[in-house]
ROGUPA-869964 format. One record per residue (C-alpha): residue number from 1; x, y, z. Coordinates in Angstrom, 1 decimal, decimal comma. Layout:
<rs>
R    nr        u        v        w
R   NUM        X        Y        Z
...
</rs>
This chain:
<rs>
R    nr        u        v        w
R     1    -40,5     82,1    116,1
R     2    -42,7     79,4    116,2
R     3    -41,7     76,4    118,4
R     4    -40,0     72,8    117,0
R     5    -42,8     70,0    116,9
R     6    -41,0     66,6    117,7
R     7    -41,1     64,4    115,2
R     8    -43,7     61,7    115,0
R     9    -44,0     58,7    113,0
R    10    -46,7     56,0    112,0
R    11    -46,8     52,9    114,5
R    12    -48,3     49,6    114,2
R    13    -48,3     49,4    118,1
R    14    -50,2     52,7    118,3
R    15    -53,6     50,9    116,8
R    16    -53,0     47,7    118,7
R    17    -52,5     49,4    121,7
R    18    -56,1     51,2    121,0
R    19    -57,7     47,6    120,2
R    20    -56,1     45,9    122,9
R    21    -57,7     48,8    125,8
R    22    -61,0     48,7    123,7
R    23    -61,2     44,4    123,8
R    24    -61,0     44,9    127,8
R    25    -64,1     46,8    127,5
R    26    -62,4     50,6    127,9
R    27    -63,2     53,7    125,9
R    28    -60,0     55,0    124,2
R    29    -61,0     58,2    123,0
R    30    -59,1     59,9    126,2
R    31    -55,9     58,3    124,9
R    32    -56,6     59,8    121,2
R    33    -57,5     62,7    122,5
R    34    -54,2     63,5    124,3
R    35    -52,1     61,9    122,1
R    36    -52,9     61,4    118,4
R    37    -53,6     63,8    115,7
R    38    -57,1     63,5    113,9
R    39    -55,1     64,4    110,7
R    40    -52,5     61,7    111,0
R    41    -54,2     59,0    113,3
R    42    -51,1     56,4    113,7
R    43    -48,8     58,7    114,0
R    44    -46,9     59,4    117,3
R    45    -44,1     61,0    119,1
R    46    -41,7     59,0    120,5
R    47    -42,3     60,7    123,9
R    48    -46,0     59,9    123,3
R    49    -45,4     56,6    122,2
R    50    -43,9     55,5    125,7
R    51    -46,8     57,8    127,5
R    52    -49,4     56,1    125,3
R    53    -48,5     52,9    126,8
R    54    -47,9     53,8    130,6
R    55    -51,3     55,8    130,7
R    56    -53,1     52,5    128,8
R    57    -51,3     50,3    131,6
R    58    -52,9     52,5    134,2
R    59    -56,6     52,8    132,6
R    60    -56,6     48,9    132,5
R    61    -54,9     48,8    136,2
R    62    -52,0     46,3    134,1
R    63    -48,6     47,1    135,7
R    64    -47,6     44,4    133,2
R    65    -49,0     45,7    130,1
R    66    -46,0     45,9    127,9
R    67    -45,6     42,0    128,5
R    68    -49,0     41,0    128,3
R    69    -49,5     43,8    125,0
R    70    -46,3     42,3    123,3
R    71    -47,7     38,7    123,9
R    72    -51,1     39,1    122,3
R    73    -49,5     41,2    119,3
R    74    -50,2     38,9    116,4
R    75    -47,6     37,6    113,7
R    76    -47,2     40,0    110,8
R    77    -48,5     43,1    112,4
R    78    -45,1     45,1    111,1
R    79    -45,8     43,9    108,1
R    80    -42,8     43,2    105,7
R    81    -39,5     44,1    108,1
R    82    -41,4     41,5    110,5
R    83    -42,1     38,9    107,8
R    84    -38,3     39,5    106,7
R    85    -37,0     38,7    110,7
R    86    -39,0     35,5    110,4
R    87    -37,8     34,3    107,0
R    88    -34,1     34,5    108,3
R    89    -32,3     31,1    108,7
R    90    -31,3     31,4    112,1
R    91    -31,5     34,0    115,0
R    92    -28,6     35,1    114,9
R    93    -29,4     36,8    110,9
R    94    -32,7     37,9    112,4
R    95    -30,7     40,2    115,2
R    96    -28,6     41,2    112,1
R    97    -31,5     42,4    110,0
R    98    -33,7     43,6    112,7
R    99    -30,1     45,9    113,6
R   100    -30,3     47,0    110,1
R   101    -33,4     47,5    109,0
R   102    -35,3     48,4    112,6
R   103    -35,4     51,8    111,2
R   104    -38,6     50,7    109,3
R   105    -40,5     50,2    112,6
R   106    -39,4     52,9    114,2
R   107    -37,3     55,4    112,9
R   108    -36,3     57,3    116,3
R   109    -34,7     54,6    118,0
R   110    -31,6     52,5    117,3
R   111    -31,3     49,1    117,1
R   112    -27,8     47,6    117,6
R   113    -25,5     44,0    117,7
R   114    -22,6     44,5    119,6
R   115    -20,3     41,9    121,1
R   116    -20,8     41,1    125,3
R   117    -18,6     38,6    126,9
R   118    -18,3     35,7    124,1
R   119    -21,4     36,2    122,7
R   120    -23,5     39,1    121,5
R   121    -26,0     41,5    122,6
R   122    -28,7     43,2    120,9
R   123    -29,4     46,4    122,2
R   124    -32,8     49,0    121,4
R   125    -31,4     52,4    122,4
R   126    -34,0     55,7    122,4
R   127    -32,4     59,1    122,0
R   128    -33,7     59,9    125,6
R   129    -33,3     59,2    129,6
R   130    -35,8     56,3    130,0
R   131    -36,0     54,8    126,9
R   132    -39,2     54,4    125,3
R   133    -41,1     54,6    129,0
R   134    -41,8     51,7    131,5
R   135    -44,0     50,0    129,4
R   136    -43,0     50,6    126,0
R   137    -39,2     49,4    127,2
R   138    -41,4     45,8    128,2
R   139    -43,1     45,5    125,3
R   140    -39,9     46,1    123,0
R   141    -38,0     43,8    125,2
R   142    -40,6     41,0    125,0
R   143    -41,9     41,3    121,5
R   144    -38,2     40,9    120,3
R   145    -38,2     37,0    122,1
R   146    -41,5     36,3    121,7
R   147    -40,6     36,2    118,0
R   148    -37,6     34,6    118,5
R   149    -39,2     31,6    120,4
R   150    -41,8     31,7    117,8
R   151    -39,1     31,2    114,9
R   152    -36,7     28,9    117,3
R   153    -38,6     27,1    119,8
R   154    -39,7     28,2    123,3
R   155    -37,3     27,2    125,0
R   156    -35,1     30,0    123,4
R   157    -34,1     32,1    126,7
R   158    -31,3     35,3    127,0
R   159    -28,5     35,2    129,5
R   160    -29,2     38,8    130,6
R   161    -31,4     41,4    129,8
R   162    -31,7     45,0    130,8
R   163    -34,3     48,0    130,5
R   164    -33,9     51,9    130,5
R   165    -36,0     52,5    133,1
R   166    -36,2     52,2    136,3
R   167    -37,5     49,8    138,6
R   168    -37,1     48,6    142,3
R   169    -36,9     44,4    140,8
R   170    -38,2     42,0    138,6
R   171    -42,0     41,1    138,9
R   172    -41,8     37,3    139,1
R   173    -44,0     37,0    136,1
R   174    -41,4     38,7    133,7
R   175    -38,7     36,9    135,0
R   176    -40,5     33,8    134,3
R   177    -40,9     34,7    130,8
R   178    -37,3     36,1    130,8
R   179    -36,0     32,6    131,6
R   180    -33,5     34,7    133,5
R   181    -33,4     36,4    137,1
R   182    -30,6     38,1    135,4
R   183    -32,4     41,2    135,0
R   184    -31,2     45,0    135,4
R   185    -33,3     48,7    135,2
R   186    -32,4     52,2    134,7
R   187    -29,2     51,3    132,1
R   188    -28,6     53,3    129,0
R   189    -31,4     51,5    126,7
R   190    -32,7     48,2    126,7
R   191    -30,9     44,7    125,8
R   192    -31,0     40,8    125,2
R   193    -27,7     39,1    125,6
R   194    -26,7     36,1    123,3
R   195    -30,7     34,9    122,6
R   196    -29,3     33,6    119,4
R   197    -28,6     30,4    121,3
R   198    -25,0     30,9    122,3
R   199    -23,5     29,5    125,5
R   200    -22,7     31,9    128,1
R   201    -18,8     32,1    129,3
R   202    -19,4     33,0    132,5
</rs>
């Protein structure tokens, strides 16, 4: 009986990943080795997405490489769902249409709005303990407001936010780019609360 494969899918983060390790003056063929096909060369497990990431964070000696990766990720790199976030009239329309139409970037994780206190809070849940790993949870986390500073201004900050995973605190340097010391680990998925610009009740 031969053995379920888990399902992979094509990722623009995969190849910027690769670029990003190679412009720091690594070789990446370890990390294609172990975790791409040669047949489908973007494509990736979600499992091996999240590893991808953690063991490129450790070949560069970057504990902080889902910020720093999310940061230097240029505009437009998902294409048209991206280019569609930024066309939105406000943020609060972008959450909407990221909720509905993340599937396109990643089809194994959910994207959802859901109300939190008198605002809103949207959440990136992946079908496993963890999330999408350490740094994968970071770069998710931070990609989503760097746009949204980039589309609102920077001084566009959430209330809260929390990961999957686990971590003992907040490195200074992401709460700085946070705007928040607000910051939880190890919850059900990750989450940015009311970054649309509302004011906070509590």
């Amino acid at each position: 009986m031969a053995l379920l494969q888990p399902q992979r899918f094509r990722s623009a983060l995969v190849p910027f990943v690769l670029a990003y390790v190679r412009a720091r003056g690594r070789d990446t063929a370890g990390l294609e080795a172990r975790y791409l096909r040669p047949d489908a060369a973007p494509e990736v497990s979600l499992a091996g997405l999240g590893a991808l990431l953690d063991d490129a964070a450790a070949l560069l000696d970057e504990p902080l490489f889902g910020l720093h990766c999310a940061r230097a990720m240029p505009r437009g790199a998902y294409g048209l769902p991206e280019f569609g976030l930024r066309a939105a009239p406000s943020g609060r329309v972008a959450m909407e249409q990221l909720a509905t139409f993340g599937v396109f970037i990643n089809p194994l994780v959910r994207w959802s709005l859901e109300p939190e206190g008198a605002g809103v809070a949207l959440h990136h849940r992946a079908p496993k303990r963890g999330g999408v790993g350490h740094q994968g949870n970071l770069f998710t986390v931070v990609r989503v407001l760097q746009v949204a500073r980039e589309m609102l201004g920077d001084d566009v900050a959430p209330s809260r936010v929390w990961f999957a995973h686990q971590a003992p605190r907040c490195p200074p340097e992401l709460a700085d780019f946070l705007g928040t010391t607000r910051v939880a680990f190890g919850r059900a998925g990750d989450a940015l609360v009311h970054i649309d610009g509302e004011v906070d009740a509590e």
